[in-house]
NUSERO-269692 format. One record per residue (C-alpha): residue number from 1; residue in three letters; x, y negated, z. Coordinates in nm, 3 decimals. Each point is the difference from the previous one (the first is absolute). Layout:
BEGIN
{guvex NUM, 'ALA', {X, Y, Z}}
...
END
This chain:
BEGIN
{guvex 1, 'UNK', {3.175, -1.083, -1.689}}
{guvex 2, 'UNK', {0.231, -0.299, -0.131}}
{guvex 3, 'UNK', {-0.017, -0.300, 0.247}}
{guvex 4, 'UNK', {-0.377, 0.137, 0.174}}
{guvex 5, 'UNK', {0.068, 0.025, 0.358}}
{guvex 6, 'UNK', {-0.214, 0.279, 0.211}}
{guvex 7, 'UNK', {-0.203, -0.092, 0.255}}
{guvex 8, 'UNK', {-0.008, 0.225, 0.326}}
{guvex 9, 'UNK', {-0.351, -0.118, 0.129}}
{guvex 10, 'UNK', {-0.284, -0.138, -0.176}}
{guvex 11, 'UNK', {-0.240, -0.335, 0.108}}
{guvex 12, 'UNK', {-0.366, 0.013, 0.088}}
{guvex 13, 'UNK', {-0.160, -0.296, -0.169}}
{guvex 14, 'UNK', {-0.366, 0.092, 0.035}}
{guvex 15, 'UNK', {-0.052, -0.252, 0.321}}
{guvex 16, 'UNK', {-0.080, -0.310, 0.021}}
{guvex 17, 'UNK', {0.267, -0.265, 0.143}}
{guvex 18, 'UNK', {-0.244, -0.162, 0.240}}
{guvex 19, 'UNK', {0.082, 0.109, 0.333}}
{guvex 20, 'UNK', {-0.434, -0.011, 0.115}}
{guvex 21, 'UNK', {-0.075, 0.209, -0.295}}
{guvex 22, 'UNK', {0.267, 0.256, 0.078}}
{guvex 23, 'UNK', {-0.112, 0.015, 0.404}}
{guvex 24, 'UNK', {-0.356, 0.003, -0.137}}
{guvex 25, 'UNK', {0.111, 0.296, -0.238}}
{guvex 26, 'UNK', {0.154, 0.172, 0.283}}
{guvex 27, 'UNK', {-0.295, 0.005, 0.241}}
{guvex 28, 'UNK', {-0.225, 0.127, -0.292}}
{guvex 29, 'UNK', {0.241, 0.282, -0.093}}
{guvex 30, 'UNK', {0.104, 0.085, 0.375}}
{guvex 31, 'UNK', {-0.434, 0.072, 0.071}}
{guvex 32, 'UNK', {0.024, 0.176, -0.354}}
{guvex 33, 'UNK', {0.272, 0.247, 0.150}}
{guvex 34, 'UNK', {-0.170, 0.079, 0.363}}
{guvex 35, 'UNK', {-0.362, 0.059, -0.195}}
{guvex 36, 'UNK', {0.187, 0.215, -0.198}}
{guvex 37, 'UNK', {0.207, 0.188, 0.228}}
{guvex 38, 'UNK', {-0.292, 0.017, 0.282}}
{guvex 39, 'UNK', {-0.284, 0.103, -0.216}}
{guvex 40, 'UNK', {0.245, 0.269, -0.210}}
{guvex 41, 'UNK', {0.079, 0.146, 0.349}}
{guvex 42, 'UNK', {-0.291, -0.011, 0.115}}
{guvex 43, 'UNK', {-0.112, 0.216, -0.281}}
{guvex 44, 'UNK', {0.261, 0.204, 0.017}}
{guvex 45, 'UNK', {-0.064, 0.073, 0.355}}
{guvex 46, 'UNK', {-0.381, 0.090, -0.004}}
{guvex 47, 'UNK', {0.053, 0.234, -0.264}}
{guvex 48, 'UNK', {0.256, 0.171, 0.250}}
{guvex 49, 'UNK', {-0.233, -0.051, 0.281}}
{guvex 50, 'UNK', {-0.313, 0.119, -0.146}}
{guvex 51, 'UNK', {-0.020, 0.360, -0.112}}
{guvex 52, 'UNK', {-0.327, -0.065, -0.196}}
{guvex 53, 'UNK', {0.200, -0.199, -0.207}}
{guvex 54, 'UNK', {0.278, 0.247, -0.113}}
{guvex 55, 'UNK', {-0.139, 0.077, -0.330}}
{guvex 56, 'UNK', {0.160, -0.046, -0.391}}
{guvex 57, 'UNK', {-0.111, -0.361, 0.021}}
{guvex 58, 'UNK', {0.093, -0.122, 0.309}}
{guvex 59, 'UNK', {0.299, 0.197, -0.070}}
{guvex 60, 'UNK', {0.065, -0.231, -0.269}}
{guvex 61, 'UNK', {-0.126, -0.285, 0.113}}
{guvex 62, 'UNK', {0.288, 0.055, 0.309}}
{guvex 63, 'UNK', {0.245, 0.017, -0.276}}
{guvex 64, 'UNK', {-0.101, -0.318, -0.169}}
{guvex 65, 'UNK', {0.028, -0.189, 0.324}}
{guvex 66, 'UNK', {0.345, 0.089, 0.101}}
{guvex 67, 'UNK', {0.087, -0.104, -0.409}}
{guvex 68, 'UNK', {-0.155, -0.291, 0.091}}
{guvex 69, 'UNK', {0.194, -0.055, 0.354}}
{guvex 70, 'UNK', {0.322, 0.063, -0.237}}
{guvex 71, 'UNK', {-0.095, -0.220, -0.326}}
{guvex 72, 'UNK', {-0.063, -0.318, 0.260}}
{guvex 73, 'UNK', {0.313, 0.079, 0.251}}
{guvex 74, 'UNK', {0.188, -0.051, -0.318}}
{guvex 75, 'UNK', {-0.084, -0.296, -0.157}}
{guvex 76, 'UNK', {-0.179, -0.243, 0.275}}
{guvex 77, 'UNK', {0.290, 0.028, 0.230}}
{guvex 78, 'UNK', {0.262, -0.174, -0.199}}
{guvex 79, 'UNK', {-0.299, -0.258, -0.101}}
{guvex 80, 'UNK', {0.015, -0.064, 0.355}}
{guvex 81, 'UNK', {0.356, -0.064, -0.005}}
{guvex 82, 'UNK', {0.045, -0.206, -0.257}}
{guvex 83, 'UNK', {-0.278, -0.221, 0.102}}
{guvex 84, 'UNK', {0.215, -0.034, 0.249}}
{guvex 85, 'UNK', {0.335, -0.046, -0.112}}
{guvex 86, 'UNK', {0.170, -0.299, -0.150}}
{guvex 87, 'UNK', {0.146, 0.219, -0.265}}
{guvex 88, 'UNK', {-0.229, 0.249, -0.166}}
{guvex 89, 'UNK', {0.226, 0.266, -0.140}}
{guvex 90, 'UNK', {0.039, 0.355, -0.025}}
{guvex 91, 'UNK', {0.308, 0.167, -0.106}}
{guvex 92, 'UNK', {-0.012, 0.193, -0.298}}
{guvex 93, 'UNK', {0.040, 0.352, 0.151}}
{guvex 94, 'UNK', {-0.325, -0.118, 0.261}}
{guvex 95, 'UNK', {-0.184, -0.103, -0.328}}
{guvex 96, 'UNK', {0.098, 0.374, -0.178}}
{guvex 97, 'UNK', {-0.120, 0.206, 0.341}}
{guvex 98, 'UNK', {-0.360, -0.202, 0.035}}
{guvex 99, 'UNK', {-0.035, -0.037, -0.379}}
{guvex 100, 'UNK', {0.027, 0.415, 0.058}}
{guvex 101, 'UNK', {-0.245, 0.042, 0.262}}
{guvex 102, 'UNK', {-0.250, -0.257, -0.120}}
{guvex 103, 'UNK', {-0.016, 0.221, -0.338}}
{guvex 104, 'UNK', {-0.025, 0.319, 0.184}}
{guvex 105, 'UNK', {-0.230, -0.100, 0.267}}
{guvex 106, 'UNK', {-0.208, -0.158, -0.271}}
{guvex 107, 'UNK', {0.005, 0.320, -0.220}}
{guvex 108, 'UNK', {-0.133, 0.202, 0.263}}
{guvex 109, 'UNK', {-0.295, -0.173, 0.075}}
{guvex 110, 'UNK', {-0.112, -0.030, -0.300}}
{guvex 111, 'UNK', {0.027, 0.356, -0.036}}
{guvex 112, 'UNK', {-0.143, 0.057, 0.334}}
{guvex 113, 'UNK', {-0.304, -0.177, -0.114}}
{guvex 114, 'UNK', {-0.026, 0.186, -0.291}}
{guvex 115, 'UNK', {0.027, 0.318, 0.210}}
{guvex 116, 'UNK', {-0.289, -0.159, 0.226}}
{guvex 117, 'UNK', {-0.249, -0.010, -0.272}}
{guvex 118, 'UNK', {0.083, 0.343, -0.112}}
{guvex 119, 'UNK', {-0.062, 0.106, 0.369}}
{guvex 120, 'UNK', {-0.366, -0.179, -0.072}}
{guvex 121, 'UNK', {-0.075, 0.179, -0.319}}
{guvex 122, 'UNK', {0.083, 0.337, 0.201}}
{guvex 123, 'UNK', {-0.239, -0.118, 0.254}}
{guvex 124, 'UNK', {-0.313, -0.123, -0.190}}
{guvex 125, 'UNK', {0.005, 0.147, -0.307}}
{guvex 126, 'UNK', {0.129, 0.393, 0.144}}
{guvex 127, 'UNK', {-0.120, -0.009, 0.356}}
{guvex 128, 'UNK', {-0.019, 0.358, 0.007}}
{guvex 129, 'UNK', {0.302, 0.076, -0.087}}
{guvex 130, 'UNK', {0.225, -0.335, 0.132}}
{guvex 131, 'UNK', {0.138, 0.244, 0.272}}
{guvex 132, 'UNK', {0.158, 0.188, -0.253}}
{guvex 133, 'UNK', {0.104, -0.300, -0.211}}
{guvex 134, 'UNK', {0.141, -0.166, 0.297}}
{guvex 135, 'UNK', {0.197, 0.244, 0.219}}
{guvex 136, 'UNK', {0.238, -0.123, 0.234}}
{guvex 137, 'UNK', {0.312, 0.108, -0.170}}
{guvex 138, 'UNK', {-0.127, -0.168, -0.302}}
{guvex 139, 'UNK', {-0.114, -0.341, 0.151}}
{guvex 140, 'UNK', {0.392, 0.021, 0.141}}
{guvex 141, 'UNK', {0.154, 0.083, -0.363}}
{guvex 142, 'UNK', {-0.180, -0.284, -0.160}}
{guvex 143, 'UNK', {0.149, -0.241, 0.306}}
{guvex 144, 'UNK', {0.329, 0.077, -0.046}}
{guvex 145, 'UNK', {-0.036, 0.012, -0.394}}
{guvex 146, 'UNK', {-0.090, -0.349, 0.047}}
{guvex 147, 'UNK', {0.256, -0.069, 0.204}}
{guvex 148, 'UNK', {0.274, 0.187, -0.234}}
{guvex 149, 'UNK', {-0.082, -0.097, -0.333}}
{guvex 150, 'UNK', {-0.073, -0.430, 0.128}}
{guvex 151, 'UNK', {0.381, 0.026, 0.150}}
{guvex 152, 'UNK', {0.144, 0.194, -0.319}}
{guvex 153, 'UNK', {-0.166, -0.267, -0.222}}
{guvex 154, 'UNK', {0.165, -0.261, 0.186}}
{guvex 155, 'UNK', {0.345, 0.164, 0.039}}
{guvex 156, 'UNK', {0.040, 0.024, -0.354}}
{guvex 157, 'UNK', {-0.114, -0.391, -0.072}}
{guvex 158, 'UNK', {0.188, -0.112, 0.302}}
{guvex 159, 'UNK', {0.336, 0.194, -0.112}}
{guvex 160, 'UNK', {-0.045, -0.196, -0.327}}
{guvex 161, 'UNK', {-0.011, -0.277, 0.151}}
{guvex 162, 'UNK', {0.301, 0.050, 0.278}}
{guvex 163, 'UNK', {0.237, 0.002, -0.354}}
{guvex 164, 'UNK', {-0.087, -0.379, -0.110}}
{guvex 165, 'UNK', {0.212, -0.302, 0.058}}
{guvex 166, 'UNK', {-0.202, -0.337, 0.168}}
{guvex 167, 'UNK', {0.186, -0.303, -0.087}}
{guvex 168, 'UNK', {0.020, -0.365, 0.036}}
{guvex 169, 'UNK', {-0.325, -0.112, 0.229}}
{guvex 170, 'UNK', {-0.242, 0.306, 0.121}}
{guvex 171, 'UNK', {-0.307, -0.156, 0.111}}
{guvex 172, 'UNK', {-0.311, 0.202, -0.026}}
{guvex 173, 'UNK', {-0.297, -0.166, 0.005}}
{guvex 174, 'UNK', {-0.224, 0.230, 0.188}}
{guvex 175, 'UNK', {-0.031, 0.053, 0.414}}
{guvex 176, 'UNK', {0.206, 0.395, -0.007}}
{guvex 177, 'UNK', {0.177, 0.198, -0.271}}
{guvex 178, 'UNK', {-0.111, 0.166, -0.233}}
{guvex 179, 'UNK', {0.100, 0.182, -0.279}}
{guvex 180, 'UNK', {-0.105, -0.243, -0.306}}
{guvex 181, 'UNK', {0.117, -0.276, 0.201}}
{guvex 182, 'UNK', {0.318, 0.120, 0.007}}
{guvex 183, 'UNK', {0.038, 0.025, -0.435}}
{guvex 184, 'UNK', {0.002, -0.407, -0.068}}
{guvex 185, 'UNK', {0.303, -0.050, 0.225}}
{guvex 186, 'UNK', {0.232, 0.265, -0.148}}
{guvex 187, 'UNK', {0.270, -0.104, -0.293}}
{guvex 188, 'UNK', {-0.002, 0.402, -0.093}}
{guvex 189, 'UNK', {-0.238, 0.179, -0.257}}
{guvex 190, 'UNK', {-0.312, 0.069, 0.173}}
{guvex 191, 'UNK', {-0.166, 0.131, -0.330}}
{guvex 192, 'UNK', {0.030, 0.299, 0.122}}
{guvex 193, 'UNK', {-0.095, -0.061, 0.401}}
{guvex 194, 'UNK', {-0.323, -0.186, -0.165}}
{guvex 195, 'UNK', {-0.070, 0.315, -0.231}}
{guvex 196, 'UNK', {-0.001, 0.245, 0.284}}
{guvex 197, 'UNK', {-0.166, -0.203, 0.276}}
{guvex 198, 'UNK', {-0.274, -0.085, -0.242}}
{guvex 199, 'UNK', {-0.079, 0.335, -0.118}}
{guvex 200, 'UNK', {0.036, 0.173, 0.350}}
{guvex 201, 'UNK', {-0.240, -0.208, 0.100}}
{guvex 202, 'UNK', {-0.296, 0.021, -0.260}}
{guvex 203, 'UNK', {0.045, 0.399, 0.022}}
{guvex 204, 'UNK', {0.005, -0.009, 0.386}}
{guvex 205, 'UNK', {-0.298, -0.275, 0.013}}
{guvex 206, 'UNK', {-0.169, 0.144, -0.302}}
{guvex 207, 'UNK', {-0.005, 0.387, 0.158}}
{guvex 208, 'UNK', {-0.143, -0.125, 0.369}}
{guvex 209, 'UNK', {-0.259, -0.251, -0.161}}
{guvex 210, 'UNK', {-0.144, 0.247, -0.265}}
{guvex 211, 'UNK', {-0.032, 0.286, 0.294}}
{guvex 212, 'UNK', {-0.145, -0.317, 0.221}}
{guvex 213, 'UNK', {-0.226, -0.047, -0.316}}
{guvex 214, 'UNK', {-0.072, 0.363, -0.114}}
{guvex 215, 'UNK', {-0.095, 0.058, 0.354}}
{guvex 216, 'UNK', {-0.234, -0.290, 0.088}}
{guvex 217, 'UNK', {-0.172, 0.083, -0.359}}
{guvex 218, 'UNK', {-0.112, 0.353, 0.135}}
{guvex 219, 'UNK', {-0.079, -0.160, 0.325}}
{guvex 220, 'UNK', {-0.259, -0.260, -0.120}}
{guvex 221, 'UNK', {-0.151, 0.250, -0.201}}
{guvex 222, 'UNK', {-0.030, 0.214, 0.237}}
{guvex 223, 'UNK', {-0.146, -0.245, 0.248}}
{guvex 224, 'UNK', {-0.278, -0.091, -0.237}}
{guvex 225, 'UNK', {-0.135, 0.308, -0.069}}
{guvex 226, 'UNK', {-0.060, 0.037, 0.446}}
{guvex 227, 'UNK', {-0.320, 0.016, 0.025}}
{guvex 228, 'UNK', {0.097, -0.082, 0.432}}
{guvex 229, 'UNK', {-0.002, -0.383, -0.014}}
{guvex 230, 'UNK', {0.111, 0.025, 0.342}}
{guvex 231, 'UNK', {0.294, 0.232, -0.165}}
{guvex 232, 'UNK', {0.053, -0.238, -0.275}}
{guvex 233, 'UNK', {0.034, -0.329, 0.212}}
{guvex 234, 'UNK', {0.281, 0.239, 0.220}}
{guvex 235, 'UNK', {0.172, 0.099, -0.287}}
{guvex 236, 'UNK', {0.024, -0.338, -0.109}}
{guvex 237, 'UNK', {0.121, -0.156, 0.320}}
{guvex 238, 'UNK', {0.283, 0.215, 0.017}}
{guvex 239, 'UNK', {0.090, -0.040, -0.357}}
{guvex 240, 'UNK', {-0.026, -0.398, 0.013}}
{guvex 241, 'UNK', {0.218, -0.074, 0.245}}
{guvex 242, 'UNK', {0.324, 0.221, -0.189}}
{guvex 243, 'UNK', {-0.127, -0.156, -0.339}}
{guvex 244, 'UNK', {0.066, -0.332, 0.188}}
{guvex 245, 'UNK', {0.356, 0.064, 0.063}}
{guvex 246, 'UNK', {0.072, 0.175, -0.324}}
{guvex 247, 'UNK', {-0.146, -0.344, -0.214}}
{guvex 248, 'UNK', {0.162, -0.220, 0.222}}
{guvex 249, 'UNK', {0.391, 0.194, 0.005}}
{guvex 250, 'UNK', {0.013, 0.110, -0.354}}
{guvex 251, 'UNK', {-0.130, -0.275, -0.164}}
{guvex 252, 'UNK', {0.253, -0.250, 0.192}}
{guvex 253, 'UNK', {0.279, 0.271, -0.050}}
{guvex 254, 'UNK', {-0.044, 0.035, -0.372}}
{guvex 255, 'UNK', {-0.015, -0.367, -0.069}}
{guvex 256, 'UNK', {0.331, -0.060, 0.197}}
{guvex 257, 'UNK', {0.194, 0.301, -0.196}}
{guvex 258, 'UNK', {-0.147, -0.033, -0.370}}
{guvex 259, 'UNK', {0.061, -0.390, 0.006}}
{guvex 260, 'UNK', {0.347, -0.152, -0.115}}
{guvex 261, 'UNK', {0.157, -0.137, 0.320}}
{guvex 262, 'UNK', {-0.011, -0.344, -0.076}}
{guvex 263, 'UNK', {0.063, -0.123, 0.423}}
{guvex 264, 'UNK', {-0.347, -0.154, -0.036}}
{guvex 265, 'UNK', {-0.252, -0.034, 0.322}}
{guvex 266, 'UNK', {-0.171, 0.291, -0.148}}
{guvex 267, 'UNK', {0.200, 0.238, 0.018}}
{guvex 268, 'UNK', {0.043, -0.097, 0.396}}
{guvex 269, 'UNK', {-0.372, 0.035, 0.075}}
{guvex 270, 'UNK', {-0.009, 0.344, -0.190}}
{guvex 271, 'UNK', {0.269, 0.134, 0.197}}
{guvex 272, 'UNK', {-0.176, -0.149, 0.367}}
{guvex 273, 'UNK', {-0.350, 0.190, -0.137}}
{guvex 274, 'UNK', {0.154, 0.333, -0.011}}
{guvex 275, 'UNK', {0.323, 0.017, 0.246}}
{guvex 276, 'UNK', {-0.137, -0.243, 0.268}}
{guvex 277, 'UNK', {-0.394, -0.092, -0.035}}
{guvex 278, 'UNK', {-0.084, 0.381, -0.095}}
{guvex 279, 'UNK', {0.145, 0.179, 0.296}}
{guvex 280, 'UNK', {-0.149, -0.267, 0.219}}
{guvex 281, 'UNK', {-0.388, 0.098, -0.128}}
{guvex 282, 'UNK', {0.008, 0.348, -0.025}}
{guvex 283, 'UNK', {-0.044, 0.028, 0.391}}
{guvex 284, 'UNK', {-0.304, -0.210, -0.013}}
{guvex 285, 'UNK', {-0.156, 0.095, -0.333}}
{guvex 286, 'UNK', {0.041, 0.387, 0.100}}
{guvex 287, 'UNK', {-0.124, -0.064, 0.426}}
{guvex 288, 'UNK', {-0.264, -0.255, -0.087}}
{guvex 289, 'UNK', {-0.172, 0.192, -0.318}}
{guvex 290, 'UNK', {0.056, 0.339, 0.209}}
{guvex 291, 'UNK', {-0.240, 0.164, 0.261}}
{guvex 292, 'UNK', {0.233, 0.246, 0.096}}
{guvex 293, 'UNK', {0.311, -0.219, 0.041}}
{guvex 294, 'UNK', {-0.202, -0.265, 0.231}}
{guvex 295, 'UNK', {-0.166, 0.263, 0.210}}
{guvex 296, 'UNK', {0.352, 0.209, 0.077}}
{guvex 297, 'UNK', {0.171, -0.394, 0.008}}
{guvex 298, 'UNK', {-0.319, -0.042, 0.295}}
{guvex 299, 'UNK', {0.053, 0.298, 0.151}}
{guvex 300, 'UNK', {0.431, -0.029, 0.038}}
{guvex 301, 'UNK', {-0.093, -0.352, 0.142}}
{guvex 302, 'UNK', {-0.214, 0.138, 0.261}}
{guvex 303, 'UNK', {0.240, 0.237, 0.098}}
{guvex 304, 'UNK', {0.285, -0.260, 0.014}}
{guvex 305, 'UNK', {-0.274, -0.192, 0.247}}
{guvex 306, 'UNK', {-0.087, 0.220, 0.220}}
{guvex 307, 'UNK', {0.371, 0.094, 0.042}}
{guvex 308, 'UNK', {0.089, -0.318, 0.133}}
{guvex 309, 'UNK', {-0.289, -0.009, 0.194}}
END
């Protein structure tokens, strides 16, 4: 270590000093956070409500919006704060636990998604069979495999990561903490942590994007050859809106991971597409391209009406 002193917290450097933009900042993320939160729960809640809705994909869909609940009550919060506070810091063992949960959080959805447009393969291309395909204890299995294998992922890079030194000035220049952040301010080896996190990632991105690509290859196929338009414009209205998500999170997600961390503004607006912008959408993209999801949402309302009435 020689004469390297270790730091115990590390600096936010992300925001801009101008007290107007910061307020500004914090307005926009604050209406960010309650979209999120309301429209996730709101989800979440119809699908409870609604018993025409507790099938594989609503199933799933549930899922992705309490990932999504968790993903932003981890990173927009402390945004918040530190748009608020004079000092924007986070001590190191703060920075290890979120850098933990951003990774696992992240993992899962992408491998929810992935498990989503399997779930829509089952559905168009083996109708007759997607009962069998799709049983409840499976649907369940390939939750919590989700689930399992994200937070084992990001255990092991996270553990790698607990065993570096940070020395002289941590400042990360990024809004939360995250994993490759963390690699520029150590004074250890992170060869090794670089190694692991890189190919952990390309075999967990590369195995949900090739089943997200194997399956929407049979499903476009298979929509062609309807001869139903009115099945064919169906099929592709529920497809659209999942292809939406899946474009817009792993294409943001891979940039941010495959890149060198450099601290440019890049890498910043990567991270806010998938952790913060992402979670925010898939509400709206899924309710507003959905039939099914606006007519229970319409029907719960009611309810809640004519209750207080």
């Amino acid at each position: 270590m020689g004469n390297l002193s270790v730091v115990s917290e590390f600096i936010f450097l992300w925001l801009p000093a101008d007290a107007q933009i910061q307020a500004t900042l914090f307005v926009i993320f604050l209406v960010i956070y309650v979209l999120t939160m309301t429209g996730n729960s709101v989800i979440l809640l119809v699908i409870i409500a609604d018993a025409r809705l507790h099938s594989p994909m609503y199933f799933f869909l549930g899922h992705l919006s309490f990932v999504d609940l968790s993903y932003s009550s981890v990173s927009v919060p402390k945004i918040l704060e530190n748009l608020m506070a004079k000092t924007k810091t986070i001590p190191v063992k703060s920075c290890l636990t979120q850098a933990f949960f951003v990774f696992a959080i992240g993992g899962t959805e992408a491998l929810l998604l992935a498990v989503m447009a399997y779930d829509r393969y089952a559905a168009i291309c083996h109708p007759l069979l997607y009962g069998q395909m799709m049983s409840n204890r499976f649907c369940e299995g390939l939750v919590f495999g989700s689930w399992g294998l994200a937070i084992l992922n990001s255990l092991i890079n996270t553990l790698l990561a607990v065993n570096l030194d940070f020395c002289d000035c941590g400042t990360i220049h990024n809004y939360n903490c995250e994993i490759p952040s963390l690699f520029p301010l150590s004074c250890s080896d992170v060869s090794t942590n670089a190694t692991v996190l890189f190919w952990s990632f390309v075999i967990h991105a590369s195995g949900t994007f090739l089943l997200v690509l194997s399956s929407y290859g049979c499903i476009f196929s298979t929509i062609l050859n309807m001869r139903s338009t009115t099945g064919r414009s169906k099929a592709f209205s529920t497809c659209s809106s999942h292809l939406t998500i899946v474009i817009l999170y792993f294409g943001s997600a891979c940039l941010r991971y495959t890149m060198p961390t450099s601290g440019s503004p890049m890498e910043t607006v990567f991270s806010l597409q998938y952790s913060v912008i992402t979670p925010m959408l898939n509400p709206l993209i899924y309710s507003l391209k959905n039939k099914e999801v606006t007519t229970a949402l319409r029907k719960v309302l009611g309810k809640c009406c004519h209750h207080f009435e």
